[in-house]
C-alpha positions as protocol buffer text, in pm:
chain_id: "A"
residue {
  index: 1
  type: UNK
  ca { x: 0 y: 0 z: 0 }
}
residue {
  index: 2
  type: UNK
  ca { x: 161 y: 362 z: -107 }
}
residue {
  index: 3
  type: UNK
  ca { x: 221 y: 575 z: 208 }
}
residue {
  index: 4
  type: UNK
  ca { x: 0 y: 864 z: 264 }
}
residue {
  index: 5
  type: UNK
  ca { x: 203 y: 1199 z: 316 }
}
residue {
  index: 6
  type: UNK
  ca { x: 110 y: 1517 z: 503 }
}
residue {
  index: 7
  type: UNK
  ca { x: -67 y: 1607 z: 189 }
}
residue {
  index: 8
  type: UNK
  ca { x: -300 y: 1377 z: 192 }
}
residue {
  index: 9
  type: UNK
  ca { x: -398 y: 1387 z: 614 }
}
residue {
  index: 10
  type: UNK
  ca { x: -432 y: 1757 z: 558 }
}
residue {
  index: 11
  type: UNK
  ca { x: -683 y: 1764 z: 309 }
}
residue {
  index: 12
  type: UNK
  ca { x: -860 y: 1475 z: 538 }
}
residue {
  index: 13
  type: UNK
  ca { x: -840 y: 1728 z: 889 }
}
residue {
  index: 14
  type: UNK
  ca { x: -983 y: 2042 z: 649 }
}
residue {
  index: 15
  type: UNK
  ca { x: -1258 y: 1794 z: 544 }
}
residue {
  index: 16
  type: UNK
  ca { x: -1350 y: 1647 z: 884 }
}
residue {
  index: 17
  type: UNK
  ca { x: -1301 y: 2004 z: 1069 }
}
residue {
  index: 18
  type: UNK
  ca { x: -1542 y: 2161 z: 846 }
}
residue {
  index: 19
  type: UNK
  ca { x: -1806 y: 1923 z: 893 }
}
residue {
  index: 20
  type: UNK
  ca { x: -1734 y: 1896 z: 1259 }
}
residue {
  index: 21
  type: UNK
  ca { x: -1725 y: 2302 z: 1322 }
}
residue {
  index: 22
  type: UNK
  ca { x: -2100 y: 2274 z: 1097 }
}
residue {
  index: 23
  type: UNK
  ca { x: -2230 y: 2078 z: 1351 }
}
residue {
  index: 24
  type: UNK
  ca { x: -2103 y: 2249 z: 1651 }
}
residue {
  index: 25
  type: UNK
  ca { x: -2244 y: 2554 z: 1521 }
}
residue {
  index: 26
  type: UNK
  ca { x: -2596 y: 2402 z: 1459 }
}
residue {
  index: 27
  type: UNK
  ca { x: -2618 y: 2436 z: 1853 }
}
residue {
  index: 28
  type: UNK
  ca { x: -2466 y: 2840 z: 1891 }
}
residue {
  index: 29
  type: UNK
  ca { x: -2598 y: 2831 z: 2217 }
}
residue {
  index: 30
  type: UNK
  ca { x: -2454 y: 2584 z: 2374 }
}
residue {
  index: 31
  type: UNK
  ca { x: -2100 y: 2681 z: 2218 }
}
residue {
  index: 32
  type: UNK
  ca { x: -2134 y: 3014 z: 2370 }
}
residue {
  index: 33
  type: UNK
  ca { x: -2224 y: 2902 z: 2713 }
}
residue {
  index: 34
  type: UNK
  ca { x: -1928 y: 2695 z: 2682 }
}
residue {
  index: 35
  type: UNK
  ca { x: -1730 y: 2978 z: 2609 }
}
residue {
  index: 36
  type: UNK
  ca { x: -1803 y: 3214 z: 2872 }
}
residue {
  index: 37
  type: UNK
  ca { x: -1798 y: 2934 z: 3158 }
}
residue {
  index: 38
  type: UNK
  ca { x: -1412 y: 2864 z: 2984 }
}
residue {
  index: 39
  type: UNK
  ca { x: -1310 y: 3188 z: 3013 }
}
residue {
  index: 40
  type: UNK
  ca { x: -1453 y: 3273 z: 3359 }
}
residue {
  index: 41
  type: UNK
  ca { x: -1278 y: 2969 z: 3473 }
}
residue {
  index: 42
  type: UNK
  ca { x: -968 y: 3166 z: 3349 }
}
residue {
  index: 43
  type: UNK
  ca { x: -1045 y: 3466 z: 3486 }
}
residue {
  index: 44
  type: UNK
  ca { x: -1122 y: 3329 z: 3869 }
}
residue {
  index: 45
  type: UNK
  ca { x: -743 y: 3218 z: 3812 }
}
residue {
  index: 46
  type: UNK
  ca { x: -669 y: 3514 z: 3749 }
}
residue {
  index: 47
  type: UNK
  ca { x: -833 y: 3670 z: 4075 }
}
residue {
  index: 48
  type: UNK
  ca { x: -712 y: 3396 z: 4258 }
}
residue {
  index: 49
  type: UNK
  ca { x: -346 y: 3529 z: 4107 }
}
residue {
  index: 50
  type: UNK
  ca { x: -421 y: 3884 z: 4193 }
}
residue {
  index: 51
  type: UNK
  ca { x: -587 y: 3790 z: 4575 }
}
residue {
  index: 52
  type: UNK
  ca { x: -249 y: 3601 z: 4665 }
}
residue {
  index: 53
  type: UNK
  ca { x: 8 y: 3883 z: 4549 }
}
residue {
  index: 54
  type: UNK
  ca { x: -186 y: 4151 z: 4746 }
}
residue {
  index: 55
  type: UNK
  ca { x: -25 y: 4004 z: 5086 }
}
residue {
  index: 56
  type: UNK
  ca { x: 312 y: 3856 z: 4925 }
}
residue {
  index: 57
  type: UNK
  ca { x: 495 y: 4090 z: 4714 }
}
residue {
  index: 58
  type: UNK
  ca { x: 682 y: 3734 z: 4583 }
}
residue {
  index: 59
  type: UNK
  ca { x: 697 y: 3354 z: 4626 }
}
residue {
  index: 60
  type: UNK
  ca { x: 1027 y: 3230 z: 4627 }
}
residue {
  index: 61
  type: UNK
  ca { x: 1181 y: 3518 z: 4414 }
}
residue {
  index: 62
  type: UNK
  ca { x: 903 y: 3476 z: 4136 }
}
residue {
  index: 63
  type: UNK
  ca { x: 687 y: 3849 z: 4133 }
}
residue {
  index: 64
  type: UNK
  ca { x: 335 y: 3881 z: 4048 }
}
residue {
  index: 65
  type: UNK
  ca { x: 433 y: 3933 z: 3701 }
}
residue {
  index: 66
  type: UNK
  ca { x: 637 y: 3641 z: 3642 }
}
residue {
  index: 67
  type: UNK
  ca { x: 409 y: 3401 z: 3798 }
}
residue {
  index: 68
  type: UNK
  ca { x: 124 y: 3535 z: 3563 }
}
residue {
  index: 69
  type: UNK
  ca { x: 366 y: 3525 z: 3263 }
}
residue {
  index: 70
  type: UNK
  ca { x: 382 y: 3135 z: 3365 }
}
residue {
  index: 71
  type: UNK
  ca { x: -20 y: 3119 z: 3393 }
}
residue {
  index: 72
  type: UNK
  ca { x: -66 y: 3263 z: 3060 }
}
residue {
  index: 73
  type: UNK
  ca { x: 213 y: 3064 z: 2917 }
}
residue {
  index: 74
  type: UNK
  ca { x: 65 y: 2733 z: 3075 }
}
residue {
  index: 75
  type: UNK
  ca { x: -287 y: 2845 z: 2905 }
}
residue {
  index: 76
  type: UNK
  ca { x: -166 y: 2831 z: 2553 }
}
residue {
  index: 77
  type: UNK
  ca { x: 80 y: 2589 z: 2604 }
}
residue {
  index: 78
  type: UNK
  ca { x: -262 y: 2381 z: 2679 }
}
residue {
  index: 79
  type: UNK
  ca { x: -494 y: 2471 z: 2409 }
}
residue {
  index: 80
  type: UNK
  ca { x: -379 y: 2214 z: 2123 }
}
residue {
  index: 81
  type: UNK
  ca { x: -457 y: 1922 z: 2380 }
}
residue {
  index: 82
  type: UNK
  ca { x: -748 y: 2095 z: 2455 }
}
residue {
  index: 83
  type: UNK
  ca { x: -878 y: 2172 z: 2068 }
}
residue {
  index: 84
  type: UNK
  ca { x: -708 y: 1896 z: 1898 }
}
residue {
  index: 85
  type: UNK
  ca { x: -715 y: 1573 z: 2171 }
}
residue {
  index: 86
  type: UNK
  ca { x: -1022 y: 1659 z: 2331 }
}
residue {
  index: 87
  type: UNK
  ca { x: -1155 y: 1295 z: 2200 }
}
residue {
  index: 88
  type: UNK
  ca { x: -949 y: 1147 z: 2419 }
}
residue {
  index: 89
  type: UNK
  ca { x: -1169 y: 1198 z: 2740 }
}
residue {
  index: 90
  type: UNK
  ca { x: -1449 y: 992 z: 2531 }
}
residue {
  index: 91
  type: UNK
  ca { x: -1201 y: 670 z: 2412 }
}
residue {
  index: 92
  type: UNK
  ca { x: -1299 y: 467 z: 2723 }
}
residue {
  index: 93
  type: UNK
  ca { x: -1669 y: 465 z: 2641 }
}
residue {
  index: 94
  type: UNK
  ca { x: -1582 y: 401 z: 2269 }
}
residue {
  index: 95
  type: UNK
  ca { x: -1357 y: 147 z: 2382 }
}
residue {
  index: 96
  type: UNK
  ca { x: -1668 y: -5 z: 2610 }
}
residue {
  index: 97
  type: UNK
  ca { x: -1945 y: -20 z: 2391 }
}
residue {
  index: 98
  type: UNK
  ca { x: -1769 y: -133 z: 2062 }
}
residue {
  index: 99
  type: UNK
  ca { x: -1793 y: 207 z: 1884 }
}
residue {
  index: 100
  type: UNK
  ca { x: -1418 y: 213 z: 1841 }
}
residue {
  index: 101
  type: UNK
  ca { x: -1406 y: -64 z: 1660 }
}
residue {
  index: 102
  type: UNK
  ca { x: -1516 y: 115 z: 1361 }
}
residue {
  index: 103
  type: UNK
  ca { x: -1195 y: 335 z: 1340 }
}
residue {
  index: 104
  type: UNK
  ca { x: -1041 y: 31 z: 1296 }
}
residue {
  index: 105
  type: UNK
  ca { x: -1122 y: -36 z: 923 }
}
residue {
  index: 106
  type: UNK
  ca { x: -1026 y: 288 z: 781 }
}
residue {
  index: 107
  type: UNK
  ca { x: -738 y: 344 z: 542 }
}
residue {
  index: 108
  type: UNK
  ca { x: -566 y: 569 z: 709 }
}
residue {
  index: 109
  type: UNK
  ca { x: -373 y: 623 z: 1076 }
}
residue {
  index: 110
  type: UNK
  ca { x: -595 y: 503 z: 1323 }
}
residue {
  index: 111
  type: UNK
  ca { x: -526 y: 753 z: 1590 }
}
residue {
  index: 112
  type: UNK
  ca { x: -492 y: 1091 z: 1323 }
}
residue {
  index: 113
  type: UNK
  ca { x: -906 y: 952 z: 1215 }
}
residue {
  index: 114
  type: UNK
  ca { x: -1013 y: 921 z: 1610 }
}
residue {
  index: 115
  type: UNK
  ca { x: -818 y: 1240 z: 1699 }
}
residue {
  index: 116
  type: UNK
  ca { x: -948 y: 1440 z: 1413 }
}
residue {
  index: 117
  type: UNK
  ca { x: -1262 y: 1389 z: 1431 }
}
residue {
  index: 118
  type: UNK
  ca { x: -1357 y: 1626 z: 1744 }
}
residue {
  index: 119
  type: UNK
  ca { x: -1222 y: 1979 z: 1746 }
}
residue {
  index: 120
  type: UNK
  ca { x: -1307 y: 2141 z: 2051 }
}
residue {
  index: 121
  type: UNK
  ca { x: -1338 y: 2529 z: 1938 }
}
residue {
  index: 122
  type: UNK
  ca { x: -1426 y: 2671 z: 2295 }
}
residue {
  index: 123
  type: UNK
  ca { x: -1064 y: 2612 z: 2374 }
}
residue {
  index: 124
  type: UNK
  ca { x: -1021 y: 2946 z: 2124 }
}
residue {
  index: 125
  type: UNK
  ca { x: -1113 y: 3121 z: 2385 }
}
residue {
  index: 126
  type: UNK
  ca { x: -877 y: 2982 z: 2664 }
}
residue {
  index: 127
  type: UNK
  ca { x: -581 y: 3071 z: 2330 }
}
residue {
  index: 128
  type: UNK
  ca { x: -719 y: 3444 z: 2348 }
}
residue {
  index: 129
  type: UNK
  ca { x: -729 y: 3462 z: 2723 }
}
residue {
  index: 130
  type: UNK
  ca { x: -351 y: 3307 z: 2738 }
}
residue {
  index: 131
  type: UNK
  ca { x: -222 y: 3550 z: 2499 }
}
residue {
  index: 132
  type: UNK
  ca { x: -380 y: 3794 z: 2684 }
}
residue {
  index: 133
  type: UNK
  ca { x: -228 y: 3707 z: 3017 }
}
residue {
  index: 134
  type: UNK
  ca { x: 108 y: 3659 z: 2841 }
}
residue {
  index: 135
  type: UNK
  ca { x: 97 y: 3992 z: 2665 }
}
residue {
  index: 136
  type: UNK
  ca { x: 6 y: 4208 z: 2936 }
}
residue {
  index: 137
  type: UNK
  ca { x: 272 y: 4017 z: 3162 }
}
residue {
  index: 138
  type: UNK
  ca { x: 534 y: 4065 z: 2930 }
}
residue {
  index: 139
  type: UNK
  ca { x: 484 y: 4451 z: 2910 }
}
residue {
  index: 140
  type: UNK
  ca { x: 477 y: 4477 z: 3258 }
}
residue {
  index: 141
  type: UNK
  ca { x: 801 y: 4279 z: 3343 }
}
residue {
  index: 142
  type: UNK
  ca { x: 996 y: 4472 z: 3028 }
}
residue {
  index: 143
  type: UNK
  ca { x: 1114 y: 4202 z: 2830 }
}
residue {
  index: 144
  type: UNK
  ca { x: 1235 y: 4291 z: 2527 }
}
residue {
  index: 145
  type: UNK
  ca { x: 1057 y: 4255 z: 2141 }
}
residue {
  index: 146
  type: UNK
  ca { x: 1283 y: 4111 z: 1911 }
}
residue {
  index: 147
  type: UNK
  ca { x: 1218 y: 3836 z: 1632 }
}
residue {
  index: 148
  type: UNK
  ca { x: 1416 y: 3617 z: 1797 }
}
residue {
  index: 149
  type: UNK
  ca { x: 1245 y: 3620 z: 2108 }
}
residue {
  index: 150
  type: UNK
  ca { x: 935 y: 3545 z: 1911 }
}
residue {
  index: 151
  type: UNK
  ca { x: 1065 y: 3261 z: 1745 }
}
residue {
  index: 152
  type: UNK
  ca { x: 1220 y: 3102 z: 2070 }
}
residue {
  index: 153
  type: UNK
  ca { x: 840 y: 3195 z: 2203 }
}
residue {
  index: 154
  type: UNK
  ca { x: 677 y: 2989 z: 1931 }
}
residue {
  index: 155
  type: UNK
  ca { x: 896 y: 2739 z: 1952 }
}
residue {
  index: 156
  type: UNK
  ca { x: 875 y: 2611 z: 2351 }
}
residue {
  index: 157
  type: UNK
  ca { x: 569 y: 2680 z: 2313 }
}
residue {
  index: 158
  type: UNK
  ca { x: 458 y: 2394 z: 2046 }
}
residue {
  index: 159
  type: UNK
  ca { x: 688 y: 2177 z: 2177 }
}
residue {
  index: 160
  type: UNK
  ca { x: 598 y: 2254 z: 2577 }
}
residue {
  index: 161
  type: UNK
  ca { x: 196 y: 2167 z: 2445 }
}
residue {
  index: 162
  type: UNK
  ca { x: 407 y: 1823 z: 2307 }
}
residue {
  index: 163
  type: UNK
  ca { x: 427 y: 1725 z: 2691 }
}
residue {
  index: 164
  type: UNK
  ca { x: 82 y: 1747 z: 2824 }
}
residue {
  index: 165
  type: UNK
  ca { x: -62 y: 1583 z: 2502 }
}
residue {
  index: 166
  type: UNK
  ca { x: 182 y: 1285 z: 2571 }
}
residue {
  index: 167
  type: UNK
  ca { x: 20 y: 1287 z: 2940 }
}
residue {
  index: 168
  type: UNK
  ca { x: -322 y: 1280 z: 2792 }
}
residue {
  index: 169
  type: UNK
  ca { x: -244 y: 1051 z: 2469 }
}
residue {
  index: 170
  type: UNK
  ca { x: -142 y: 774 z: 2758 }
}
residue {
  index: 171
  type: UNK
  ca { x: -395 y: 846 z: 2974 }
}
residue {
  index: 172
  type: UNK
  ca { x: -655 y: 795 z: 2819 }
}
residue {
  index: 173
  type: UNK
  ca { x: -493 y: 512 z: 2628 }
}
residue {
  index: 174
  type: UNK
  ca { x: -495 y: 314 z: 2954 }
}
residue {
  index: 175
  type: UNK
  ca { x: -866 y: 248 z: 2871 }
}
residue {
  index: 176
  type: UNK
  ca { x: -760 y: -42 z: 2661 }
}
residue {
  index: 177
  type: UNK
  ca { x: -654 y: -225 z: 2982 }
}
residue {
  index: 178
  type: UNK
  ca { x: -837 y: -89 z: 3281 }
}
residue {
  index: 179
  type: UNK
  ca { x: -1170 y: -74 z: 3354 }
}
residue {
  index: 180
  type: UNK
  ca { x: -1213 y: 269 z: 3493 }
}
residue {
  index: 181
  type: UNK
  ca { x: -883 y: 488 z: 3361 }
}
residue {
  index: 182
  type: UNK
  ca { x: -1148 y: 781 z: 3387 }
}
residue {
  index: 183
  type: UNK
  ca { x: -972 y: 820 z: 3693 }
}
residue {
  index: 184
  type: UNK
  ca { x: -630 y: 799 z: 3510 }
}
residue {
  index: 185
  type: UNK
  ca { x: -722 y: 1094 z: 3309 }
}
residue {
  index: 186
  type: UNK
  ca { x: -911 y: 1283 z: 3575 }
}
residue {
  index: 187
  type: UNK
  ca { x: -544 y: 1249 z: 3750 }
}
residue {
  index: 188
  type: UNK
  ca { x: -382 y: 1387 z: 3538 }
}
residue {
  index: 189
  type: UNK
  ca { x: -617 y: 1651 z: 3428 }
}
residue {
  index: 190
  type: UNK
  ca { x: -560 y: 1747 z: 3839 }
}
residue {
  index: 191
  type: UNK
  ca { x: -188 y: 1734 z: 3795 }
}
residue {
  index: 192
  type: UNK
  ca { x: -168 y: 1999 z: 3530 }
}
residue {
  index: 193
  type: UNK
  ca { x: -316 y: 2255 z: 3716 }
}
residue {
  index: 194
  type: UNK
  ca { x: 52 y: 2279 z: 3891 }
}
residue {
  index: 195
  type: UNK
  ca { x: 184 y: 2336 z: 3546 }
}
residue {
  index: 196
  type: UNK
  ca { x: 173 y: 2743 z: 3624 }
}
residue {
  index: 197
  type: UNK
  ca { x: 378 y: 2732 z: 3970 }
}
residue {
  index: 198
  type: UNK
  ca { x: 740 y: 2728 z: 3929 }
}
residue {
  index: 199
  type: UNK
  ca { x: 864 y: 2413 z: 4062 }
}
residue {
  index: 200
  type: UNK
  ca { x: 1126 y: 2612 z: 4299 }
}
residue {
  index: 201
  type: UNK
  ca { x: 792 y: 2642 z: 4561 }
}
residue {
  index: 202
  type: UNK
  ca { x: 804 y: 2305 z: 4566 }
}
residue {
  index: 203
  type: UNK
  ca { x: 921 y: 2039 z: 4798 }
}
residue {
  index: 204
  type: UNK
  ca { x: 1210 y: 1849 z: 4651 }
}
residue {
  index: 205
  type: UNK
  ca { x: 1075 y: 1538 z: 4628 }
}
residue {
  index: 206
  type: UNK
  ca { x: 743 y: 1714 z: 4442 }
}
residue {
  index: 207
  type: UNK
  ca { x: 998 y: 1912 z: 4216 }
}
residue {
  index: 208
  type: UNK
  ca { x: 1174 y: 1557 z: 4088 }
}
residue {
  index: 209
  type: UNK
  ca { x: 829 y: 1384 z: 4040 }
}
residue {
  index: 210
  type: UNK
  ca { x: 709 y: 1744 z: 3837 }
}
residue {
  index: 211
  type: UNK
  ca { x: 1032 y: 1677 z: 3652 }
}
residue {
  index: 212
  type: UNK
  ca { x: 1107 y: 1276 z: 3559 }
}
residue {
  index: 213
  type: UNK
  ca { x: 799 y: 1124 z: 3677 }
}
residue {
  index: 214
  type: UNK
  ca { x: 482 y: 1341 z: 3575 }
}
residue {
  index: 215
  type: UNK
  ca { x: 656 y: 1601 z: 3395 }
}
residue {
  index: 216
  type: UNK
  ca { x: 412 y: 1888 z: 3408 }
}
residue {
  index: 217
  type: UNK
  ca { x: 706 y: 2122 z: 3433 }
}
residue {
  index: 218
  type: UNK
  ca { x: 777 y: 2085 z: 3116 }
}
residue {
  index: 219
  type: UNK
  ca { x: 459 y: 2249 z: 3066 }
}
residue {
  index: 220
  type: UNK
  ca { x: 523 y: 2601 z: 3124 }
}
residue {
  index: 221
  type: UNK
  ca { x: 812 y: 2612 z: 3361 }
}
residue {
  index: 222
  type: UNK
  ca { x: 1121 y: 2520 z: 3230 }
}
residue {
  index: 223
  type: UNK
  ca { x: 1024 y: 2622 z: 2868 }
}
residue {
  index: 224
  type: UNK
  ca { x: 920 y: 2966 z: 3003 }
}
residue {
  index: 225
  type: UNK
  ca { x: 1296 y: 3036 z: 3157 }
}
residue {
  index: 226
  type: UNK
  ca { x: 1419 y: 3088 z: 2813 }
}
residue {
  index: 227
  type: UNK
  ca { x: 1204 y: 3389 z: 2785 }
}
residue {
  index: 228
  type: UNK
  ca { x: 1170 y: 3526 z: 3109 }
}
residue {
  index: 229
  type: UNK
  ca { x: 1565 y: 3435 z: 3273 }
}
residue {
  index: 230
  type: UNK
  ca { x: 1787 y: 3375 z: 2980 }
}
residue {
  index: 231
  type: UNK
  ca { x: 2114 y: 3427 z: 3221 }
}
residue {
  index: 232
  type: UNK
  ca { x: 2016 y: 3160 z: 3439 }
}
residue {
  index: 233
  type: UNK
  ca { x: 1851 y: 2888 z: 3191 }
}
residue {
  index: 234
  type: UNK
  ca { x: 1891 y: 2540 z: 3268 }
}
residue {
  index: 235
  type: UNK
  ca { x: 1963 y: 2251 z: 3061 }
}
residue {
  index: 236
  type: UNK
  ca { x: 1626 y: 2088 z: 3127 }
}
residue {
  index: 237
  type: UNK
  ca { x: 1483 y: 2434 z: 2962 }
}
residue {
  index: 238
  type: UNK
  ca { x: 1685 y: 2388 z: 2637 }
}
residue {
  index: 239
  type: UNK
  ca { x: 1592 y: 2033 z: 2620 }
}
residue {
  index: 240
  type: UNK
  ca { x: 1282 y: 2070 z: 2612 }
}
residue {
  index: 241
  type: UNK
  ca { x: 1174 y: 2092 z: 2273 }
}
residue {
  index: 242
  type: UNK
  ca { x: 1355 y: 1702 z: 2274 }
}
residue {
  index: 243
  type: UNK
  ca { x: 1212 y: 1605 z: 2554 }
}
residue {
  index: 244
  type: UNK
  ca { x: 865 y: 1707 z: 2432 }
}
residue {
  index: 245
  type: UNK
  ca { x: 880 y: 1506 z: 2124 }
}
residue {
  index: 246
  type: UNK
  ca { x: 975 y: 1217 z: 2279 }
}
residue {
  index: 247
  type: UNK
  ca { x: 714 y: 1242 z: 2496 }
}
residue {
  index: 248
  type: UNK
  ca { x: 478 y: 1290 z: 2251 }
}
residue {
  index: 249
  type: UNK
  ca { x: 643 y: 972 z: 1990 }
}
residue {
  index: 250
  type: UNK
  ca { x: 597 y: 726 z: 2319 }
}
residue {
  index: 251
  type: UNK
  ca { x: 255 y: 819 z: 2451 }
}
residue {
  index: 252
  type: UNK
  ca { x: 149 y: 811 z: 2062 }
}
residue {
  index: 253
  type: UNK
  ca { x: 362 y: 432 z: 2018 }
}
residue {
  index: 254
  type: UNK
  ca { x: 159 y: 355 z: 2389 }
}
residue {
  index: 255
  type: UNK
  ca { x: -175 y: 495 z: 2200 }
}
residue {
  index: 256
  type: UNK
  ca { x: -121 y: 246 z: 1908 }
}
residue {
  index: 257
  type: UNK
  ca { x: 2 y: -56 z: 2101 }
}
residue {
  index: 258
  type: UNK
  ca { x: -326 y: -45 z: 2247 }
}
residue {
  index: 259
  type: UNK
  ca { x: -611 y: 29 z: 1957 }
}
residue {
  index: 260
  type: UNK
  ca { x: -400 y: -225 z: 1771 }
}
residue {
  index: 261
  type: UNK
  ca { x: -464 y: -488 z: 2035 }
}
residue {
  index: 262
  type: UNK
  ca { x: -882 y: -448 z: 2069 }
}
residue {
  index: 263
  type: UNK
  ca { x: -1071 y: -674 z: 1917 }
}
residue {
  index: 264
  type: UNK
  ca { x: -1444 y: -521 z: 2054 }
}
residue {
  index: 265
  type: UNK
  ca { x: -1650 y: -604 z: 2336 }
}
residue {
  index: 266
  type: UNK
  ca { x: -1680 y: -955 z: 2251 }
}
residue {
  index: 267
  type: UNK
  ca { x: -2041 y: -968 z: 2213 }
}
């Protein structure tokens, strides 16, 4: 059988978005609720940002600023897991009933067709409220404008969302072996909430699990000390981009392993 290049899955997403975002906008309503309650989620972060700062000028040499430069950063660092893998959180009751199975015969990659076929556009509005958070931060801490600092932006950012798509990719891939990895997920969905805390507040044994265990700061953390502290960056920061993709390569080989091994409910 003759490969399929990016071409080809391209013109497949465009095809499968468009009928997807149809849908989604059949029920306006609904999408705008969803919306609003996303970003007012944000914003109570925000408060809860603003509350803290008004009795501690700094937490462990991070400022106000800094630690809301990490919060946005963490935001869009999340959005492509949240726009792009949002499927995930509905594999186990594919898995369950024998709906997956039908992904199965397709022509094409198995997890680009079950991936694909949900885009979850509310998360637009957690993008706009990151950028947001990241732009006002950034004026207010002074860093400087330059194209390379854009592209270095870019950059840790993409491969920083790499890391908590790998989380969810496995995850939620757990499905294909236990019962109830809803709680698997949920976990994890808990754990990235520490994703916009710098991991020096930490404890150290919380800072090495954070690092090599459940590597949420990889999320915003390290990848963010490039930008804000670039005379005190850390390996772990530059190696992030590698780190990310490998992430990303074994939660999608985990992914595979098991949607190649079901075989349905058996009934």
């Amino acid at each position: 059988m003759k490969r399929k290049g990016f071409g080809f899955y391209f013109r497949i997403y465009c095809k499968i978005l468009a009928q997807d975002l149809k849908s989604k906008m059949s029920y306006r309503a609904d999408f705008i609720i969803s919306t609003i309650g996303m970003i007012c989620t944000n914003i109570a972060g925000f408060i809860s940002f603003w509350i803290l700062f008004r009795s501690f000028p700094s937490i462990n040499g991070w400022s106000y600023h800094e630690m809301l430069f990490l919060y946005g950063f963490s935001l869009v660092s999340l959005t492509p897991v949240q726009c792009f893998f949002d499927n995930n959180w509905s594999l186990r009751i594919n898995v369950y009933n024998g709906d997956f199975i039908k992904y199965c015969f397709r022509p094409i990659n198995l997890f680009f067709y079950y991936q694909s076929e949900v885009f979850d556009i509310k998360g637009l509005g957690q993008l706009a409220f990151g950028l947001g958070t990241l732009i006002y931060s950034w004026t207010k801490i002074g860093l400087a404008l330059t194209p390379l600092m854009v592209l270095k932006m870019i950059l840790f950012l993409l491969t920083s969302s790499l890391i908590m798509i790998a989380l969810q990719n496995a995850a939620a891939a757990t499905c294909f072996w236990i019962q109830n990895s809803f709680y698997v997920l949920d976990l994890v969905l808990k754990f990235k909430d520490y994703a916009k805390y710098p991991i020096t507040i930490f404890s150290p044994v919380f800072r090495f699990i954070f690092t090599f265990i459940m590597p949420i700061a990889f999320i915003a953390y390290y990848p963010s000390l490039v930008i804000l502290r670039p005379d005190e960056v850390p390996v772990l920061s530059w190696l992030s981009p590698l780190i990310g993709c490998v992430f990303f390569w074994l939660s999608y080989k985990f992914w595979m392993f098991g949607a190649t091994k079901y075989s349905g409910t058996g009934s």
